[in-house]
C-alpha positions in Angstrom: 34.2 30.3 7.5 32.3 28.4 10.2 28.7 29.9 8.6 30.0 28.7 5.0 30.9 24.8 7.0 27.3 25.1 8.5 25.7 26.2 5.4 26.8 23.1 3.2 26.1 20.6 6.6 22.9 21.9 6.1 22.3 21.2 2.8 23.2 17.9 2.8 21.3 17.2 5.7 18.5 18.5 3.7 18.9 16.7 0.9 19.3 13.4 2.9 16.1 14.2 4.8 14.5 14.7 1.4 16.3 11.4 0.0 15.1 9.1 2.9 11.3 10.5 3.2 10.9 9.5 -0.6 12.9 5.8 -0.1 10.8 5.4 3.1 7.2 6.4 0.8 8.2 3.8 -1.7 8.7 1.1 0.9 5.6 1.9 2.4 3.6 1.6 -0.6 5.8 -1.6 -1.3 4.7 -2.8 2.2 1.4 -2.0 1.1 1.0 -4.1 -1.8 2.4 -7.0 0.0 0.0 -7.3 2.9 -2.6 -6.7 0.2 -1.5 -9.5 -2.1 -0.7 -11.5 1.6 -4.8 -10.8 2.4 -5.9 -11.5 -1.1 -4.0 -14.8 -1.3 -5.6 -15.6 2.4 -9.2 -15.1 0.8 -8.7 -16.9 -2.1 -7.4 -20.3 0.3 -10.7 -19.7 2.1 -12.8 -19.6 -0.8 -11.4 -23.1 -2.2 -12.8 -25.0 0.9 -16.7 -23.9 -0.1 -18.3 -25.9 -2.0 -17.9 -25.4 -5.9 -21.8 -23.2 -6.4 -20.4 -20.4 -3.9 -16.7 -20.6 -4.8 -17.3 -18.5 -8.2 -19.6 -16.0 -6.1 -16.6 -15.6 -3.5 -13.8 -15.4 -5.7 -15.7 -12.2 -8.1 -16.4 -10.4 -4.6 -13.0 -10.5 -3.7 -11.6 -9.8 -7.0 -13.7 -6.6 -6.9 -13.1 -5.8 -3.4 -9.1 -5.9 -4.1 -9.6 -4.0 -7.5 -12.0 -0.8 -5.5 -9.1 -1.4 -2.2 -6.0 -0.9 -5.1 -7.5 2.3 -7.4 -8.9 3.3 -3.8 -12.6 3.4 -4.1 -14.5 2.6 -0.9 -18.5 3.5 -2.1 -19.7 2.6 1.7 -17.9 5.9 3.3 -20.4 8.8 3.8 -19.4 12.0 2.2 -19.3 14.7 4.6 
């Protein structure tokens, strides 16, 4: 009977292990977004105080830096 007690514990430990690794993934990636959006929003403050011939230069390079950082393309890394 004791096996049978320690089988279902088990289970439902599993499961709950299961349940919070897939909560905690989604938070992370949450988390993620936020400190990207956070960064992007930082840039974009900075970019307002230069002077209005560089601000369209700054804000396309970090529009295209956040787009490559979101679908995850970095082109400087050297393939090994």
């Amino acid at each position: 009977m004791d096996a049978i007690i320690d089988g279902f514990n088990w289970l439902i430990d599993f499961f709950k292990t299961i349940f919070d690794f897939i909560s905690n993934t989604f938070t992370t990636i949450g988390m993620a977004f936020e400190y990207i959006a956070t960064i992007v929003r930082l840039c974009y403050k900075t970019i307002s105080t230069l002077p209005n011939y560089l601000q369209a230069f700054g804000l396309i390079t970090i529009s295209i830096c956040a787009i490559f950082i979101v679908i995850n393309r970095n082109p400087g890394k050297s393939k090994e």
